[in-house]
N, C-alpha and C positions, 0 to 999 in steps of 0.2 A: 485623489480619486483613484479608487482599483482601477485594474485594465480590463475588468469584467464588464461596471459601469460605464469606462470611456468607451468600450466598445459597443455597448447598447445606444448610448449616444450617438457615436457615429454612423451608426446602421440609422437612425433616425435622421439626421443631415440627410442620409443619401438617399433616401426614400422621400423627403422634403423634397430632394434637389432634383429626383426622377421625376415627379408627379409634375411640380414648375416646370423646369422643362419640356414634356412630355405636352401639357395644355397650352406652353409659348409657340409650341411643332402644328399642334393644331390649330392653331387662331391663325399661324399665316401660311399655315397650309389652304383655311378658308379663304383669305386672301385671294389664294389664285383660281378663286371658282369659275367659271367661265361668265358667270352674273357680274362681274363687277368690272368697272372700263379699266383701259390695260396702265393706265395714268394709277389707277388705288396700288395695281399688282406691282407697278415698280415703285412705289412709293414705300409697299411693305418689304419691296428685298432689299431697298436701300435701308429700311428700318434694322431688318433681320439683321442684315449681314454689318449691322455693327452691333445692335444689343445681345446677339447668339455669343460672339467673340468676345465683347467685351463679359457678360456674363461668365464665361470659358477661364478669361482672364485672370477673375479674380478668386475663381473657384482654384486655381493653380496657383496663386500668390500665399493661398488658404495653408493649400498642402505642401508649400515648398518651405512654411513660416516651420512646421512641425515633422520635417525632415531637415538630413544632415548628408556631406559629405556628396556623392555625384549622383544621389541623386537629387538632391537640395539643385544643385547646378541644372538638371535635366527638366526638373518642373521650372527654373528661370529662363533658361533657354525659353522654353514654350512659353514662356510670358511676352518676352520677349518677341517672337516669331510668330505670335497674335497679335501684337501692340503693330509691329511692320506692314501684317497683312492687313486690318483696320485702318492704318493710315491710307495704304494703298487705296483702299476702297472711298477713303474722305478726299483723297488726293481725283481720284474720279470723278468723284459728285463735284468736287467743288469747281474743275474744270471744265468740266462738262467734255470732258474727252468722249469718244464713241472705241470701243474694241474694233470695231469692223472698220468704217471709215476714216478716224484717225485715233492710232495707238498712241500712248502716251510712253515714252521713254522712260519718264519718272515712274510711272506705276509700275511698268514692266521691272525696273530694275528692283522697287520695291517687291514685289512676286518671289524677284529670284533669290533676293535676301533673306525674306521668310522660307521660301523652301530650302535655303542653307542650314539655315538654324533649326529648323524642325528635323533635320537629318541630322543635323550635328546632338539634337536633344535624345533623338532614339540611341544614338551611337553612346551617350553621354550613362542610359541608364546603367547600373550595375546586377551585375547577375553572378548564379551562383558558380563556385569553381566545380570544373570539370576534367572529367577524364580527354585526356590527349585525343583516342579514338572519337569523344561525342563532339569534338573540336571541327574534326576533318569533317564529319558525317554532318555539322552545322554549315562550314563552308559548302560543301557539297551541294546541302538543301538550298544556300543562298545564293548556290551559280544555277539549280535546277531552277528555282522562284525568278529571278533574275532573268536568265533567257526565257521563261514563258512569257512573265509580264515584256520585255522586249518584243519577242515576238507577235504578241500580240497587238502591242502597242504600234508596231510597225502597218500589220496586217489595218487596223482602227484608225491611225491617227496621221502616221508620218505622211503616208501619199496624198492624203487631202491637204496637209499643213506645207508639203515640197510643192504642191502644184498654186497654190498662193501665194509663198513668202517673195515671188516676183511683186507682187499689188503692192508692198511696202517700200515706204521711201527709207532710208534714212538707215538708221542702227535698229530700228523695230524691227527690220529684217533677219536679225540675226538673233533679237534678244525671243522673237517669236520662234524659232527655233531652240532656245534653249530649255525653254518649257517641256515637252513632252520629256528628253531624255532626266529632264531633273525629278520628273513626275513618277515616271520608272524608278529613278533610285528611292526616291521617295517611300514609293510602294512595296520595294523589295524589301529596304530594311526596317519598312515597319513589320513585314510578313515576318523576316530573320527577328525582330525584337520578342515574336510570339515562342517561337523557337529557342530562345536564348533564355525565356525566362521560367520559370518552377515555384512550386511552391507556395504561398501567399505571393506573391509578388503577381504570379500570374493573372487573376481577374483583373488588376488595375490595366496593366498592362496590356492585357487582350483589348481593351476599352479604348487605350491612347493608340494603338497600334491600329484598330477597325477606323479611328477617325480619321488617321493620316492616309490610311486606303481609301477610306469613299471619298477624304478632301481629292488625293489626287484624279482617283476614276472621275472626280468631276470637272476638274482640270483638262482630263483630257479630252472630257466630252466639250468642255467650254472651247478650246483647241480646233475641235472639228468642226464645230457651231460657226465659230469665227473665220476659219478656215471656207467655209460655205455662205459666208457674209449672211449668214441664218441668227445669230444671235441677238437678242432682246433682253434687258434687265425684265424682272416681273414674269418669268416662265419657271418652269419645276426645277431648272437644273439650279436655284440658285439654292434651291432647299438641299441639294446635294452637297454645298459647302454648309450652310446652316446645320445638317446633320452631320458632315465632321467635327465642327466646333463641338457639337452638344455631347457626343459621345466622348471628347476630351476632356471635357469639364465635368461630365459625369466619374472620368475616372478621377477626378482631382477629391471628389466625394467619396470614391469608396471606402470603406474603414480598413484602416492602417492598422496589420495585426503584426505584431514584433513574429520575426525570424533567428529562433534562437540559434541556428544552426543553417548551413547553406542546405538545400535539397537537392540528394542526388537523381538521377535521371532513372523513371522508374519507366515499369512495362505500361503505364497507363497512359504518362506524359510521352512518351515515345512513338507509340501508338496514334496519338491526337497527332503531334508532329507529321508524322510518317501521312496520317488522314490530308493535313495542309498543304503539306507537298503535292500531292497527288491529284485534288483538290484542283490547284493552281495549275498544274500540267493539262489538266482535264479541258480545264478553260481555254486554254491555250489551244490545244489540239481541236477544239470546238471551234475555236474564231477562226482557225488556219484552214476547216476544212468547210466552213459555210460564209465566210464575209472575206475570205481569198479570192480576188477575181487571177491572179496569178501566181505562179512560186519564182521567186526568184533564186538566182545563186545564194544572194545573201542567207534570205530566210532558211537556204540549206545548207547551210555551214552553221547557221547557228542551231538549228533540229539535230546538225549531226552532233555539235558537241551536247546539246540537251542530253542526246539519247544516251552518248557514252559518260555521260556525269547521271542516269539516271542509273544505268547499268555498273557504273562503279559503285554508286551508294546500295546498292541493293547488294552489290557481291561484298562488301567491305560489313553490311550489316549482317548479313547472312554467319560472316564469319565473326564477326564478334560474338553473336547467339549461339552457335559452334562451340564457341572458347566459354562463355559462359556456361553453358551446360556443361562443359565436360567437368571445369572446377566446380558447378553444383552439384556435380554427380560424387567427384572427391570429395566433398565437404558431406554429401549423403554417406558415403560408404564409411567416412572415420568417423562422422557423429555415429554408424549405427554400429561401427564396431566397438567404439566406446563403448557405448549404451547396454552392448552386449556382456563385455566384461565388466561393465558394473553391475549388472542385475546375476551375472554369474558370483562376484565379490559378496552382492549381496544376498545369494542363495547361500553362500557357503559359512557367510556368518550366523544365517536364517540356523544353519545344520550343524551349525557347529553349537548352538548356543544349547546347554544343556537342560534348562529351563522351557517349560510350555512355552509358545506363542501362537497368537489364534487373528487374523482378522476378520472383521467383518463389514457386511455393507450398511446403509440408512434402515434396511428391513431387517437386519438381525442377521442372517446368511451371511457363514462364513467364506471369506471368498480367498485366505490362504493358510496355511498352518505347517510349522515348520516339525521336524520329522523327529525331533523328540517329544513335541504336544502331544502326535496323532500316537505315538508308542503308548504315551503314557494313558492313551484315553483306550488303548487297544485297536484302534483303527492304521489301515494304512492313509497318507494326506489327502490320496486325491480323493477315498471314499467319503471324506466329510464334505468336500467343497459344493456349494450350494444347501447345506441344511442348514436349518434355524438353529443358532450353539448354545438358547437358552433352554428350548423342547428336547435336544438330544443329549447334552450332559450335564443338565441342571437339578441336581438332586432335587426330590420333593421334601417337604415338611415330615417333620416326626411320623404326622397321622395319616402321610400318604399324597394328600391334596398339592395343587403343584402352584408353586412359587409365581402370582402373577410375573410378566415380562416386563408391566409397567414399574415394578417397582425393584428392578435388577439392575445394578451397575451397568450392565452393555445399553439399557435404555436409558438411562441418566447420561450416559455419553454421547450417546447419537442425538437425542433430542434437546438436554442440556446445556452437551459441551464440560459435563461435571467428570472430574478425574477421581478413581479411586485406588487409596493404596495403603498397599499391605492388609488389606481385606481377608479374612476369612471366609469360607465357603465348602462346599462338599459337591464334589463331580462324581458321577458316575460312569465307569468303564462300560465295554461292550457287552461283557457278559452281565451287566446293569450292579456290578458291586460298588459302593460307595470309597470314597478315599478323600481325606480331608487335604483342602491345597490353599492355600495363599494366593492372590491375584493383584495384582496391578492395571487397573484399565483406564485409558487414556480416550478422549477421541481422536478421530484421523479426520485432519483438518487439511482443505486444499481454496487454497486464494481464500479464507477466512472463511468461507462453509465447511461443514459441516458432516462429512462424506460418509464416516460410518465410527467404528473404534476398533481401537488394539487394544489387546488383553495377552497378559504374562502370568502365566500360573505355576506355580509350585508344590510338586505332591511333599506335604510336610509329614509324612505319617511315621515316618523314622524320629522325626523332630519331636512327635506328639508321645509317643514312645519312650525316648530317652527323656524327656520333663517326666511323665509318668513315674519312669525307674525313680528318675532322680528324688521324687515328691516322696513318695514310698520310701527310699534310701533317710530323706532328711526324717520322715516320720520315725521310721524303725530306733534309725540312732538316737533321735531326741528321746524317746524312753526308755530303748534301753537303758541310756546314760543317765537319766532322771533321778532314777531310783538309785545308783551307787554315790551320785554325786550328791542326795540329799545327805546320806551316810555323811561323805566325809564332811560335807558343810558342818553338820551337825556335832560329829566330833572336836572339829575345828573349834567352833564356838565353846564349847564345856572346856576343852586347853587354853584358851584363851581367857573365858572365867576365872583363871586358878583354883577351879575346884580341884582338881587333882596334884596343886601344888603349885609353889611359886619359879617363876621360868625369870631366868637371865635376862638380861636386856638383848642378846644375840638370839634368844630363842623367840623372845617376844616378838621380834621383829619377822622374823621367819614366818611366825605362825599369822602373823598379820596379815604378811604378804599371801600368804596361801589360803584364810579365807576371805582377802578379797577378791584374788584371782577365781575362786570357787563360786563366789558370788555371780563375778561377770561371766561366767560360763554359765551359770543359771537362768540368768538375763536373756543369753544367748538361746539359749534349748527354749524356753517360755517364748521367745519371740519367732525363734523357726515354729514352731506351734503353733503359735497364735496366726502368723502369716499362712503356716496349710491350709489351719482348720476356716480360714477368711477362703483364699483360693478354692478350696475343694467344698466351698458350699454347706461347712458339718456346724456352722456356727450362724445360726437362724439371726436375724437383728431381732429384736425387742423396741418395737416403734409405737412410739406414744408420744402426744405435743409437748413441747418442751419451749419455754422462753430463751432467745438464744440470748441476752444478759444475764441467766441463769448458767448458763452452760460455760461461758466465759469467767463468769468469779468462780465457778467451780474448780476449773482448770488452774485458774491463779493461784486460789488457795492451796491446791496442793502443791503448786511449787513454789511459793514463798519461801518455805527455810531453802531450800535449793539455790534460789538468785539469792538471798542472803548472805550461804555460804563463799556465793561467789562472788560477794562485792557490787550486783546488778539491780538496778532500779526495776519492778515488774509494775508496769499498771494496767488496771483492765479502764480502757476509755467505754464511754457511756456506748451501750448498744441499746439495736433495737431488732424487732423481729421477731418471728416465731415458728420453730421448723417440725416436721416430723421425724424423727428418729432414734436410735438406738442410743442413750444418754451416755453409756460406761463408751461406747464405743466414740462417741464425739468427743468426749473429754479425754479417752487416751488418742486421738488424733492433736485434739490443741495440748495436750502436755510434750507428747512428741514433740509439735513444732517449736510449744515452749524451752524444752531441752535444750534442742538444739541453737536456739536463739541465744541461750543463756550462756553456754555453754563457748562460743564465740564470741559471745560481747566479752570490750575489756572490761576491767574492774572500775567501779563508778558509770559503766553506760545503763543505756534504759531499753527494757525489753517492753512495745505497746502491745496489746492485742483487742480487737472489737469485731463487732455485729453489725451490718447494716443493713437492712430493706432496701431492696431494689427488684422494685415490680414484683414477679413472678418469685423470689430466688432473695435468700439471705446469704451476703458476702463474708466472710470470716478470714481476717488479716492480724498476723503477726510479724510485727517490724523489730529488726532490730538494728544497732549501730556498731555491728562487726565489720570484720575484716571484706566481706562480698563473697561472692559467687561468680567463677571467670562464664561469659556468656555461652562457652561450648561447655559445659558442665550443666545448666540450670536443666535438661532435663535428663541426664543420667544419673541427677541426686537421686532422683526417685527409683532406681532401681535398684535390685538387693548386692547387699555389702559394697555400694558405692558412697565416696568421701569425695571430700573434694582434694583433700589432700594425703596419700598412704600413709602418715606419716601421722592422721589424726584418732587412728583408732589405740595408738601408744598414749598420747600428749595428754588429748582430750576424752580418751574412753570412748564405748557404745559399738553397738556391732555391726551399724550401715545398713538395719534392717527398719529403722523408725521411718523415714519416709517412705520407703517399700508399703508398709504396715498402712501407714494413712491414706497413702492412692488408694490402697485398693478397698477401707474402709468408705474411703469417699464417692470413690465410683460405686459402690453399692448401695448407695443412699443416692443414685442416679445424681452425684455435683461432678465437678469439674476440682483440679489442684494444678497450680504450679507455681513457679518462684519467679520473680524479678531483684534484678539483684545490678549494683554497681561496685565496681572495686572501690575498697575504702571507703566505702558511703554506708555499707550497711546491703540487708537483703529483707524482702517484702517476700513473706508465701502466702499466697492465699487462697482459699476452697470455697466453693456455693455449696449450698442445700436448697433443696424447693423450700417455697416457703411453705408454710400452714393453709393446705387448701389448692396444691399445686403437685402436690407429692402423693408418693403410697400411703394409703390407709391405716391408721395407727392398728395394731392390734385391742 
């Protein structure tokens, strides 16, 4: 069973065990109504005062069965020192002794047994460790609790009980004397048990510690009763034991919640204490100045120490809350000089970092920005803090119209929680000119809400610039060089013909080498080309439906004698599907892949390639059972003149431009490409295209 359910459980026992009890309180509280002859009312406290205890009993047998250690021993004890006082009271009935007229020896002694053990059971509980000071400031409380109830008890009880115990014969004499000061201790260190305890432990406690007080207050009043030869079974006071028992056995029900850790002594439990003390004193000082017919020396010796142990705990607590504060005050001043040079650390890294940063709240408003953003945006920091950062440097649209907020990275963050990175975008500076920048935006999460977002932005426009030059640069040269290198190609081939004559075997070879190296540089310039005129837009697709098991034997077929020459099994497995797009451009995407498939396979492996329908989107996979792809490579295959190994554009030819070439064929035809790959197992690349009916509109 959880301790969630055991606990639900148990709050049900004890709500069981309050309501019983609570209608067992009133059925022989009806009892003593003044209707009914005084024969029923002692008939019901002879009832009570064993079913209350015995009830009490077992409600303690309950709780000491599912405890351990002292206090297992402290709910036996109270079993035990129930079981005693229950005798006593069988030992009465069944003698028919009288309190007033003749005491019984044997009950009396039984009495003082059980008031042993009930003080031995309080002393027996365990509590939690404390500091040295909350040690003293308890004894303190338990010499203040201690001479009030004394005090008081003297002022109530002793002079009636000294001016009687002459009328006893025997040893009653003396055991009628022992009672009140046992009753005192009794009371004190049930008061001290409230004091001593913390944390869960306290409600039960408070419970066992109220019963052992009102058992004795009733003690004492039975004391004075007896003392005045005024006492009768079947009057109220006996409900005064009756509700000892009950609030003891109620605490034996309350639920037992585990203490994973001791409780230290805080300002609220302190406070309650400090109230009980005071409390007790008060009662004190009330019976000493209204039910005093005298003062004696006694009663002022014991006032004088009262006052100088109330006066020491207050001076002694006074200065603990002195020492307290001043180390809270240390522990304020280095938390905040801390706090201080971290938030200075982290200005300076805010200011050091050459890149934008920008935060903002749940509404969009910025609420910091570190002092290269605000440069870059032409502001100084503090003029942007509180504006909206997607209305003030969020460029508009081509046509002017501005970029809903709903549908902007800083609102995907805040409301999402969605991160975005390496984003492109266009800010506007102050004097409202555009500059293109890179972002990063995150949101700013606190105890797992949601608070606002961070955003890192990057003016790329030098970046955007030198791609430019560079595109321009690869242009220019590819035609220049176009045109001299068909020259030589062409020479090349007519010497290599022997139309001009027959060539050595040294020169043969020569001239081989030179138009094949003429070739792959041909290769090279057609595919810088091809890859511009793809990036720069000058190479429209030609989109029309197409069966993609047309498009896959196409690709086969051409490179058939290719995997031939190289020993490689090609199949095209059965596909299905049907896409829109650019035919010459999908088939030099799957011969790329095919290439490079082949190209790696050993001699005798098999190169697969197919089509498949799924949903929305046709999948296009070519496998093969090469050498692999190491997992930090799978996706800088795709970028230009990357290999997986330098060492393969010697071995195995080609310029590191074919998958370059296919990304960005693919992503124009709105698919997706990338590779899975295991060493020595081979490598899987594979591309989507919408399907037929999903995609751009054929021409």
């Amino acid at each position: 069973m959880s301790t969630t359910t055991s606990l639900a459980v148990q709050r049900r026992h004890f709500h069981t065990a309050l309501i019983a009890y609570g209608l067992g309180c009133v059925v022989l509280a009806l009892l003593y109504f003044p209707a009914w002859s005084a024969g029923i009312a002692e008939a019901a406290s002879l009832a009570g005062l064993l079913a209350v205890p015995a009830a009490g009993i077992v409600g303690c047998l309950l709780r000491a069965r599912v405890t351990s250690g002292r206090r297992r021993r402290a709910w036996l004890l109270i079993v035990v020192a129930g079981a005693v006082a229950m005798l006593s009271n069988v030992w009465t009935a069944a003698a028919g002794s009288d309190p007033v007229d003749h005491p019984s020896l044997v009950s009396d002694l039984l009495i003082i047994s059980a008031q042993l053990l009930a003080i031995a059971s309080l002393i027996q509980f365990p509590t939690a460790r404390r500091r040295r000071f909350d040690l003293m400031l308890i004894g303190l409380d338990a010499l203040v609790m201690g001479m009030a109830v004394l005090s008081s008890t003297i002022v109530l009880v002793y002079g009636e009980v000294l001016d009687s115990v002459s009328d006893f014969d025997g040893p009653t004499r003396y055991t009628s004397l022992l009672f009140p000061p046992l009753d005192v201790v009794l009371a004190t260190v049930a008061l001290l048990l409230v004091l001593r305890s913390s944390g869960t432990d306290r409600p039960p406690l408070v419970l066992v510690a109220s019963g052992f007080v009102m058992y004795a207050v009733t003690d004492l009043a039975f004391a004075v009763q007896v003392a005045q030869a005024s006492f009768e079974f079947g009057t109220v006071v006996d409900l005064g034991w009756m509700a000892g028992y009950l609030l003891i056995g109620l605490a034996s029900w309350y639920p037992s919640v585990p203490q994973r850790q001791p409780v230290a002594t805080d300002v609220t439990s302190r406070t309650v204490d400090t109230a009980l003390v005071y409390s007790v004193l008060l009662f004190a000082a009330s019976v000493q100045l209204v039910a005093s017919r005298s003062f004696t020396l006694t009663q002022g010796g014991l006032w004088l120490v009262l006052v100088l142990a109330v006066a020491t705990r207050q001076i002694l607590l006074s200065y603990d809350n002195a020492t307290l504060r001043r180390g809270l005050e240390r522990q304020v001043r280095a938390q905040t000089d801390d706090l201080r040079r971290l938030a200075r650390q982290n200005e300076v890294l805010l200011a050091s970092v050459g890149d934008g940063i920008y935060g903002v709240d749940a509404d969009g408003r910025i609420t910091f920005v570190n002092p290269s953003g605000a440069a870059a945006l032409g502001y100084r920091a503090d003029e942007l803090l509180g504006r909206h950062a997607h209305e003030e440097f969020h460029a508009p649209a081509p046509d002017g119209t501005a970029y809903p907020f709903e549908g902007c990275y800083i609102a995907e963050a805040i409301t999402q929680g969605l991160s975005a990175n390496a984003e492109e975008d266009t800010y506007l500076r102050r004097d409202r000119q555009p500059f293109p920048v890179e972002i990063t935006a995150s949101p700013l999460l606190d105890d797992h809400q949601v608070r606002g977002a961070v955003v890192v932005f990057r003016d790329v426009t030098q970046r955007r610039e030198i791609d430019r030059m560079k595109n321009e640069f690869l242009s220019v040269v590819s035609h220049e060089l176009r045109t001299p290198l068909t020259s030589i190609r062409g020479s090349l081939g007519l010497i290599a013909s022997g139309r001009f004559g027959a060539l050595n075997e040294r020169g043969e070879s020569l001239v081989s080498i030179a138009l094949e190296s003429s070739e792959r540089l041909t290769r090279l310039i057609n595919d810088l080309l091809d890859l511009e005129r793809i990036e720069g837009g000058n190479r429209p697709l030609d989109l029309h439906q197409h069966e993609a098991a047309d498009l896959v034997t196409g690709s086969v077929t051409e490179m058939q004698g290719f995997a031939r020459d190289r020993g490689v099994r090609l199949v095209a497995a059965p596909s299905s599907g049907r896409v829109v797009a650019d035919r010459d451009r999908i088939v030099q995407t799957l011969t790329n892949l095919l290439n490079n498939a082949i190209k790696y396979s050993d001699e005798g492996g098999e190169v697969t390639v197919e089509a498949r329908l799924h949903e929305t989107e046709v999948t296009f996979r070519v496998c093969d059972q090469g050498r692999g792809i190491p997992s930090d490579k799978l996706e800088s295959v795709f970028e230009r003149f990357q290999q997986v190994d330098s060492s393969d554009a010697r071995q195995k030819g080609g310029t590191g431009l074919g998958l370059a070439i296919s990304r960005e064929i693919v992503q124009r035809h709105g698919g997706r490409i990338w590779a899975e790959s295991e060493l020595g197992s081979g490598t899987t690349v594979t591309f989507t295209l919408p399907a037929s009916g999903h995609g751009p509109a054929p021409h």
